[in-house]
PDB file with SEQRES, HELIX, SHEET and CRYST1 records, atoms N, CA, C and O in Angstrom:
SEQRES   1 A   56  UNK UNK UNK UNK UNK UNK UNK UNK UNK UNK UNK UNK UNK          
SEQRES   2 A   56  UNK UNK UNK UNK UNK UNK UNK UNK UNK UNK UNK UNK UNK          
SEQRES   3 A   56  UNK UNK UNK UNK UNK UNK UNK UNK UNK UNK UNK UNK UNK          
SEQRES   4 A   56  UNK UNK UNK UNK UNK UNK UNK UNK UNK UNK UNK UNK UNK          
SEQRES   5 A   56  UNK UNK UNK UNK                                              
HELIX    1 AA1 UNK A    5  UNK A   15  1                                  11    
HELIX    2 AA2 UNK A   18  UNK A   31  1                                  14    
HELIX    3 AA3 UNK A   41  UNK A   45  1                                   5    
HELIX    4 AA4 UNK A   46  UNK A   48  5                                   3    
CRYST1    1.000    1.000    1.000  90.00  90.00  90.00 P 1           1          
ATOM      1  N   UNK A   1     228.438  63.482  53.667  1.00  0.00           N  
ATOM      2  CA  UNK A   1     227.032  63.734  53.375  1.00  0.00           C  
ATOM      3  C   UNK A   1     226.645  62.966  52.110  1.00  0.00           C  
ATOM      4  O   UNK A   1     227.300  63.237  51.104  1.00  0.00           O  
ATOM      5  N   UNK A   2     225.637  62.008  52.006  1.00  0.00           N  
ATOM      6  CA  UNK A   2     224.897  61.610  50.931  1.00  0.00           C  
ATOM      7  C   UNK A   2     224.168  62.523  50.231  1.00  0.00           C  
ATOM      8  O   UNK A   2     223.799  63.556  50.790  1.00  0.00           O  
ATOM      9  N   UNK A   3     223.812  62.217  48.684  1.00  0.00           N  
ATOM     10  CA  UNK A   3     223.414  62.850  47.802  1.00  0.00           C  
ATOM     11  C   UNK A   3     221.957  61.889  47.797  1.00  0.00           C  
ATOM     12  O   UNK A   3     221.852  60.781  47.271  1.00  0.00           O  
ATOM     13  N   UNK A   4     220.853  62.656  48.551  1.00  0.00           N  
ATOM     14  CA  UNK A   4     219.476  62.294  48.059  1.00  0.00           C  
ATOM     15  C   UNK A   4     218.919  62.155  46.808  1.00  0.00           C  
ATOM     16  O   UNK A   4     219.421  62.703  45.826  1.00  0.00           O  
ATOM     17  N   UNK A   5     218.092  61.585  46.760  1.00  0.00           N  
ATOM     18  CA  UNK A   5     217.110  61.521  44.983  1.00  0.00           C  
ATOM     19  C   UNK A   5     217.341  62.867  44.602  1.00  0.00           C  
ATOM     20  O   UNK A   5     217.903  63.212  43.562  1.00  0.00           O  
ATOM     21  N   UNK A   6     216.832  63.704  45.585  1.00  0.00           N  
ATOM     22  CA  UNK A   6     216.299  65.099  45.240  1.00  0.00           C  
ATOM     23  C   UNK A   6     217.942  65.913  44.799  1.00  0.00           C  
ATOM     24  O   UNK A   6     217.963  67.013  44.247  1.00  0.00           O  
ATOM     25  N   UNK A   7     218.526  65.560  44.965  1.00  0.00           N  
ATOM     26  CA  UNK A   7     219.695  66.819  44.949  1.00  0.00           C  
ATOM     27  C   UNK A   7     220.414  66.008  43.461  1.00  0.00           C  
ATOM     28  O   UNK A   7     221.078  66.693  42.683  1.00  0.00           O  
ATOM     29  N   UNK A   8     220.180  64.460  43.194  1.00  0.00           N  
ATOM     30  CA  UNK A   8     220.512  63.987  42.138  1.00  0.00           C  
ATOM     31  C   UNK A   8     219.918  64.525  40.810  1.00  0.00           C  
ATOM     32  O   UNK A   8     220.529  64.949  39.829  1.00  0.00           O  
ATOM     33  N   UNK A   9     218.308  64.386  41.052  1.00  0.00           N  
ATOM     34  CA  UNK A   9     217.362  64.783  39.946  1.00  0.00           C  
ATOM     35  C   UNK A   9     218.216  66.436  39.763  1.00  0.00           C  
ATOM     36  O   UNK A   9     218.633  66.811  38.668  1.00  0.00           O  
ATOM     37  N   UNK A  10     218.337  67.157  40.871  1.00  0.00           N  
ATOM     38  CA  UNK A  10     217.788  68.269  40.690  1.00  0.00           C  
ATOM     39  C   UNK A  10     219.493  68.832  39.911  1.00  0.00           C  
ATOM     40  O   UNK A  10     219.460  69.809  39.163  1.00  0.00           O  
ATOM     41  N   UNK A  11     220.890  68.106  40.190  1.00  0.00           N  
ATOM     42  CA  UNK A  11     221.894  68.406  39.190  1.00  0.00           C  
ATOM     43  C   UNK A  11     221.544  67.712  37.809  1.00  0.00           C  
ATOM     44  O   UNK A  11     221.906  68.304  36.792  1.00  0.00           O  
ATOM     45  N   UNK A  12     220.935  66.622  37.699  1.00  0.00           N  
ATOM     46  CA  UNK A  12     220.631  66.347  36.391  1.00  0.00           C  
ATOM     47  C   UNK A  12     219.812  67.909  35.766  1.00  0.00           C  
ATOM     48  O   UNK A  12     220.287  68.782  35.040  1.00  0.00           O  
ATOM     49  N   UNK A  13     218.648  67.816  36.295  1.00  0.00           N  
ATOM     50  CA  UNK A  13     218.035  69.210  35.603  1.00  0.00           C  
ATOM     51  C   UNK A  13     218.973  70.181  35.335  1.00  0.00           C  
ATOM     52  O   UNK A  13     218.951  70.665  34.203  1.00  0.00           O  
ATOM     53  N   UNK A  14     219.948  70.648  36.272  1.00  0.00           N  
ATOM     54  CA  UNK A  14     220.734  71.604  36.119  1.00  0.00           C  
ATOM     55  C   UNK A  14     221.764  71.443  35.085  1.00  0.00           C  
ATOM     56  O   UNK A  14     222.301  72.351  34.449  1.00  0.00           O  
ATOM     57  N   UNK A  15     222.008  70.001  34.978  1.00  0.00           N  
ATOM     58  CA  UNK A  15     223.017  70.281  33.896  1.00  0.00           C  
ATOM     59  C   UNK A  15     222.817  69.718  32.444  1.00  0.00           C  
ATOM     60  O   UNK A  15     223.514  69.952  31.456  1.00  0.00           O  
ATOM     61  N   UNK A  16     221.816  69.001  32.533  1.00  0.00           N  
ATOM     62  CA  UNK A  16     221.191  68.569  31.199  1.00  0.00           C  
ATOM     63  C   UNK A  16     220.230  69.613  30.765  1.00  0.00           C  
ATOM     64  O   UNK A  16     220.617  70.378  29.882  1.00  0.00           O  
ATOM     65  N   UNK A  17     218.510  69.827  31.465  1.00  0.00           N  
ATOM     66  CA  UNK A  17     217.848  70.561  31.467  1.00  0.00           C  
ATOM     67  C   UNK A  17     218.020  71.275  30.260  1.00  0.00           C  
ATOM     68  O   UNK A  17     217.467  70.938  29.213  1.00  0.00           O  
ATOM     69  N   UNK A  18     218.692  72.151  30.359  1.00  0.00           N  
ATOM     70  CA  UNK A  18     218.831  73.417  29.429  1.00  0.00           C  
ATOM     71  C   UNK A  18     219.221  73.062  27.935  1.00  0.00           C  
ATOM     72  O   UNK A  18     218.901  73.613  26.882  1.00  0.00           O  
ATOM     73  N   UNK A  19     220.042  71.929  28.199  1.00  0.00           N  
ATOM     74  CA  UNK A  19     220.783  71.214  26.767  1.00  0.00           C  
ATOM     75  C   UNK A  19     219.576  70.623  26.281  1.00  0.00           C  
ATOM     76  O   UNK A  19     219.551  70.634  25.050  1.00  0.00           O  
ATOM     77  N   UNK A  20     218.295  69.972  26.951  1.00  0.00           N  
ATOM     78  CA  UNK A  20     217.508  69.119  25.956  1.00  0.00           C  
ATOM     79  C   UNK A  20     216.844  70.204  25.872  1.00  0.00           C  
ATOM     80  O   UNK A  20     216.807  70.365  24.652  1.00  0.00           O  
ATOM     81  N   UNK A  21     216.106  71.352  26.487  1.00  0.00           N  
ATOM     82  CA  UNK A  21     214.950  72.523  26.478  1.00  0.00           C  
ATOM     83  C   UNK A  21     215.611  73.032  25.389  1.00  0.00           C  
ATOM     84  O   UNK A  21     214.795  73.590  24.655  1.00  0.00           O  
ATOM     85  N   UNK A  22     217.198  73.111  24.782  1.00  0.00           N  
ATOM     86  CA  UNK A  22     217.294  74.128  23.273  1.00  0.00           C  
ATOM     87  C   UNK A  22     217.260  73.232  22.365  1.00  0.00           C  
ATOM     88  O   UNK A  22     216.605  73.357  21.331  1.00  0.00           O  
ATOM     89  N   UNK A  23     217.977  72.211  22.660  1.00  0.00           N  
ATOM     90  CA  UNK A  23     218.023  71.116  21.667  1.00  0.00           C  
ATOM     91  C   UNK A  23     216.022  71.000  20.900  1.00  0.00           C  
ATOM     92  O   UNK A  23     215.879  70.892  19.682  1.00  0.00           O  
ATOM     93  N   UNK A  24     215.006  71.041  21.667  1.00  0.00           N  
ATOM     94  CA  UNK A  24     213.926  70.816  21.384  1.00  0.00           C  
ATOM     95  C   UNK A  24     213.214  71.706  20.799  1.00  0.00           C  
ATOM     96  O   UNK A  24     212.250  71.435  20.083  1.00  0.00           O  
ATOM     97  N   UNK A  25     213.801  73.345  21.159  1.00  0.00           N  
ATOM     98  CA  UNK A  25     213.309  74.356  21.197  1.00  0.00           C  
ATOM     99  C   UNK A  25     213.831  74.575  19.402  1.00  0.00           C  
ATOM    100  O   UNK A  25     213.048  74.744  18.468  1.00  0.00           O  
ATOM    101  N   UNK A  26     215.179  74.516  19.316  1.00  0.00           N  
ATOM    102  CA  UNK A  26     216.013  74.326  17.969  1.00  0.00           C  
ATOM    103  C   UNK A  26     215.222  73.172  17.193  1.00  0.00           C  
ATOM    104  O   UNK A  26     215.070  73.500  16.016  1.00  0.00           O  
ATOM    105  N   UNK A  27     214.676  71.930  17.490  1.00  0.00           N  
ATOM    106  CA  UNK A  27     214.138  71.205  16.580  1.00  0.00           C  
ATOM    107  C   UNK A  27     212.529  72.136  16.386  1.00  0.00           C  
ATOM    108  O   UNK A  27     212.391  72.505  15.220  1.00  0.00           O  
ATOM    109  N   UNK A  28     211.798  72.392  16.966  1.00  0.00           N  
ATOM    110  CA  UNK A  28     210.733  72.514  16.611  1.00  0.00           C  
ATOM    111  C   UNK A  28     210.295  73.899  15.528  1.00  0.00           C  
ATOM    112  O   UNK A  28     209.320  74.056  14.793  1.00  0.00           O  
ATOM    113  N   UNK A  29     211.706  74.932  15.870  1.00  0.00           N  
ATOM    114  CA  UNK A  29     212.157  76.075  15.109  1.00  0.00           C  
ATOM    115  C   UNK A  29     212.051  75.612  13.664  1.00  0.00           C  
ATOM    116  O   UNK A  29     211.366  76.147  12.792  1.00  0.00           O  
ATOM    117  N   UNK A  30     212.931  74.398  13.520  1.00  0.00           N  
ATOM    118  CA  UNK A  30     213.590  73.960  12.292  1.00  0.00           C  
ATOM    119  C   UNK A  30     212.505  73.224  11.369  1.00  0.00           C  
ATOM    120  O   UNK A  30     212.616  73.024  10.160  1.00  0.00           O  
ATOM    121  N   UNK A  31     211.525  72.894  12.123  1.00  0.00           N  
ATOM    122  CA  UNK A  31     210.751  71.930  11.620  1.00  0.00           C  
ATOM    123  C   UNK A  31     209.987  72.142  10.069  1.00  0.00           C  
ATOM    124  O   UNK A  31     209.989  71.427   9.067  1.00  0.00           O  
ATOM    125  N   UNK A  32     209.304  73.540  10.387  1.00  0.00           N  
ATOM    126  CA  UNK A  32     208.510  73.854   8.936  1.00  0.00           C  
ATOM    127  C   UNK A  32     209.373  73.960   7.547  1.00  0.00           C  
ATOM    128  O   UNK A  32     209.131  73.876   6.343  1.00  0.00           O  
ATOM    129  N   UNK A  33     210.868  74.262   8.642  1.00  0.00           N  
ATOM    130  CA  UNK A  33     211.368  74.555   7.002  1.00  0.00           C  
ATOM    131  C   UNK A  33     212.404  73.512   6.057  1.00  0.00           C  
ATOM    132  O   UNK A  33     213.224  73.692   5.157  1.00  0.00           O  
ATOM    133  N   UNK A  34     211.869  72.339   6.805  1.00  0.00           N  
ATOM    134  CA  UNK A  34     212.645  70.487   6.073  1.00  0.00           C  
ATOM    135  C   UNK A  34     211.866  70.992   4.821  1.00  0.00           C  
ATOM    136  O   UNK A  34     210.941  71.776   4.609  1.00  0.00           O  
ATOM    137  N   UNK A  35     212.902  69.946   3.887  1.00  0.00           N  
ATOM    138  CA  UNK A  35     212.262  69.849   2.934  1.00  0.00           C  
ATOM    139  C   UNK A  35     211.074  69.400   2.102  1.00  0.00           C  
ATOM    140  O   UNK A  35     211.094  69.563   0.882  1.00  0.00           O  
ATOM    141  N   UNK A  36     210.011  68.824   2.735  1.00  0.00           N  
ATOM    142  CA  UNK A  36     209.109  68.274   2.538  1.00  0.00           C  
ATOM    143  C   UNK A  36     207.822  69.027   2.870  1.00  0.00           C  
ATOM    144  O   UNK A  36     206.722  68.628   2.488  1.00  0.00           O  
ATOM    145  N   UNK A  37     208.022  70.248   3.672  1.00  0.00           N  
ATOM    146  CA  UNK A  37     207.351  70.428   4.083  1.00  0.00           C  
ATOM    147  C   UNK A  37     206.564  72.084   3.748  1.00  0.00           C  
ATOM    148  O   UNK A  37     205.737  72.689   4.430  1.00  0.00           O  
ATOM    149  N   UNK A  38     207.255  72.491   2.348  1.00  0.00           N  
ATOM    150  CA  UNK A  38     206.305  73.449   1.752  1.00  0.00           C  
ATOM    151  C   UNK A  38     205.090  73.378   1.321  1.00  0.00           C  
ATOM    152  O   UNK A  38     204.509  74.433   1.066  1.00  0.00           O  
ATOM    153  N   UNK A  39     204.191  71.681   1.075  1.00  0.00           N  
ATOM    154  CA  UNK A  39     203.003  71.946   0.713  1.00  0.00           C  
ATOM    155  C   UNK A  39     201.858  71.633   1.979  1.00  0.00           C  
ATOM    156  O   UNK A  39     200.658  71.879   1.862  1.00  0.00           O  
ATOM    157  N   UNK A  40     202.282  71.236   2.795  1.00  0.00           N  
ATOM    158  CA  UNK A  40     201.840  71.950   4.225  1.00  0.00           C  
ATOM    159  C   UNK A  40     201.449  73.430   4.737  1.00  0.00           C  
ATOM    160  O   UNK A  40     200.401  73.855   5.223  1.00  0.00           O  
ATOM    161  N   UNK A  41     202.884  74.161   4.401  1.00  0.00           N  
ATOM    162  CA  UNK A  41     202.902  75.410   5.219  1.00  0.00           C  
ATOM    163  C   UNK A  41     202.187  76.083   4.005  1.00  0.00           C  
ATOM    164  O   UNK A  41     201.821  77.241   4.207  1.00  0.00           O  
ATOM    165  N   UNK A  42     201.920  75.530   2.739  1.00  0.00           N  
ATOM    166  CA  UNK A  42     201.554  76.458   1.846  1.00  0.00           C  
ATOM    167  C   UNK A  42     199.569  75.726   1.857  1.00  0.00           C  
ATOM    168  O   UNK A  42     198.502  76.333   1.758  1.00  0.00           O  
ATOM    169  N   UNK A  43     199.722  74.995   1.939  1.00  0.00           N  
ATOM    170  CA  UNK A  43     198.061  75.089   2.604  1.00  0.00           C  
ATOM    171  C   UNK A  43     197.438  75.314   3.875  1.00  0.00           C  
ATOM    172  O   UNK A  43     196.221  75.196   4.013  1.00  0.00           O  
ATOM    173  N   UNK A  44     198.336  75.684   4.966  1.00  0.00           N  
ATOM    174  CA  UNK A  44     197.971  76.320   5.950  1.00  0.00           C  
ATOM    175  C   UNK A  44     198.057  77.986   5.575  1.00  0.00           C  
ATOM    176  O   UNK A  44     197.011  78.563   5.869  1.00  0.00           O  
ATOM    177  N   UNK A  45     198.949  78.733   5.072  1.00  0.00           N  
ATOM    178  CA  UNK A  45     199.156  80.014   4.829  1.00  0.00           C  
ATOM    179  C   UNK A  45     197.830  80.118   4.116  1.00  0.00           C  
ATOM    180  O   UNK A  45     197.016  80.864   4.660  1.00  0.00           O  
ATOM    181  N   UNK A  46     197.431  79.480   2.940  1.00  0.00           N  
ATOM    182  CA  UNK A  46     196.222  80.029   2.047  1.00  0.00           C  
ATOM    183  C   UNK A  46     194.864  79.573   2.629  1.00  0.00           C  
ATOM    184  O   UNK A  46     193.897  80.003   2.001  1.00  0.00           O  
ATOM    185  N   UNK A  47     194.553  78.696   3.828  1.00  0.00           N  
ATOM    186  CA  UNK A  47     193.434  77.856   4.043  1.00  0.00           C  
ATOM    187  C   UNK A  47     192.562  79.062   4.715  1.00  0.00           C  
ATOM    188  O   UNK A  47     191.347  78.867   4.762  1.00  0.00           O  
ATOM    189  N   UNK A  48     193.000  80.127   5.171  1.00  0.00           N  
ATOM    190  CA  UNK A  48     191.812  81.709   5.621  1.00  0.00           C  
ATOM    191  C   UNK A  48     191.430  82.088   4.505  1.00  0.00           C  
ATOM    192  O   UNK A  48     190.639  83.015   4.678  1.00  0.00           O  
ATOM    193  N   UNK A  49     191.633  81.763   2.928  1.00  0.00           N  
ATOM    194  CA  UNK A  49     191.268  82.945   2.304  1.00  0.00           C  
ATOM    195  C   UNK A  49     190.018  81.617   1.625  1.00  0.00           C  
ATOM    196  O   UNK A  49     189.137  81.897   0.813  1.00  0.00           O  
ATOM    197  N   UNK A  50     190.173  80.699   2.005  1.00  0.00           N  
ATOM    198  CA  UNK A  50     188.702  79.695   1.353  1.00  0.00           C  
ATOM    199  C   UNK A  50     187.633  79.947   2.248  1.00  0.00           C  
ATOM    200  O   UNK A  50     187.594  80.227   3.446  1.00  0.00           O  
ATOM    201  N   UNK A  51     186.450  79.716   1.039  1.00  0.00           N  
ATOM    202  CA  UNK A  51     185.356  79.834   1.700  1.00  0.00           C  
ATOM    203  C   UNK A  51     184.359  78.596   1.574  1.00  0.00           C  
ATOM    204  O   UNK A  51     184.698  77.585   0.959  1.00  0.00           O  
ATOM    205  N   UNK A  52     183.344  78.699   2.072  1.00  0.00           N  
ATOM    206  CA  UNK A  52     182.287  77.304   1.744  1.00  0.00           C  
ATOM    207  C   UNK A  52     181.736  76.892  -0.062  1.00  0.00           C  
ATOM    208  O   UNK A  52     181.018  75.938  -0.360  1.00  0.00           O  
ATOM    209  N   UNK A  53     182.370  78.007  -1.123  1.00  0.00           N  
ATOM    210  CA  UNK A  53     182.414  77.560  -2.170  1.00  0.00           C  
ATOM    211  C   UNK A  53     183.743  77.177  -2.984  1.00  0.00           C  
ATOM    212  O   UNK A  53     183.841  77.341  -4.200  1.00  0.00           O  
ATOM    213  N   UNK A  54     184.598  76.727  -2.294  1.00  0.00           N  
ATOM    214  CA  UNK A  54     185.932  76.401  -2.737  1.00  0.00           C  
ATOM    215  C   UNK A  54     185.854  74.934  -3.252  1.00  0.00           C  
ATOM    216  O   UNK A  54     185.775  74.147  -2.309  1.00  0.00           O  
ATOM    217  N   UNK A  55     185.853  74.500  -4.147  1.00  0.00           N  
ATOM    218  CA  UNK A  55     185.953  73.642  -4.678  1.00  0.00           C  
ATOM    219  C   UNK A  55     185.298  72.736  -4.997  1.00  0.00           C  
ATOM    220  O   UNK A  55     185.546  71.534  -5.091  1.00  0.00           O  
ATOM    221  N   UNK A  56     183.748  73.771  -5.309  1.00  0.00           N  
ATOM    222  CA  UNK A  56     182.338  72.929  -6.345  1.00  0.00           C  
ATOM    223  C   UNK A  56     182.292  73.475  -7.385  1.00  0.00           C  
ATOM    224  O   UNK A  56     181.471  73.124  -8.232  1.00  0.00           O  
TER     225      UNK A  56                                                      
END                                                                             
């Protein structure tokens, strides 16, 4: 029996799949907390408490 496209793709998904879905899932987790990236998360955390007179 030959192995169609479909049964090829579909062990790739099965056996990669899951390895790149954490691998991505683990990068995007990790992301806010590189080092560069506290004065970001620290002007998104405070940017609800400004109002239309913030900084005249």
């Amino acid at each position: 029996m030959t192995a169609t496209t479909y049964d090829t793709l579909r062990a790739a998904a099965d056996s990669w799949g899951l390895a790149v879905m954490t691998v991505v899932f683990l990068i995007l987790c990790l992301w806010p907390f590189r080092p560069g990236a506290r004065g970001a998360a620290d002007n998104a955390a405070n940017s609800i408490f400004e109002d239309d007179n913030d900084g005249e």
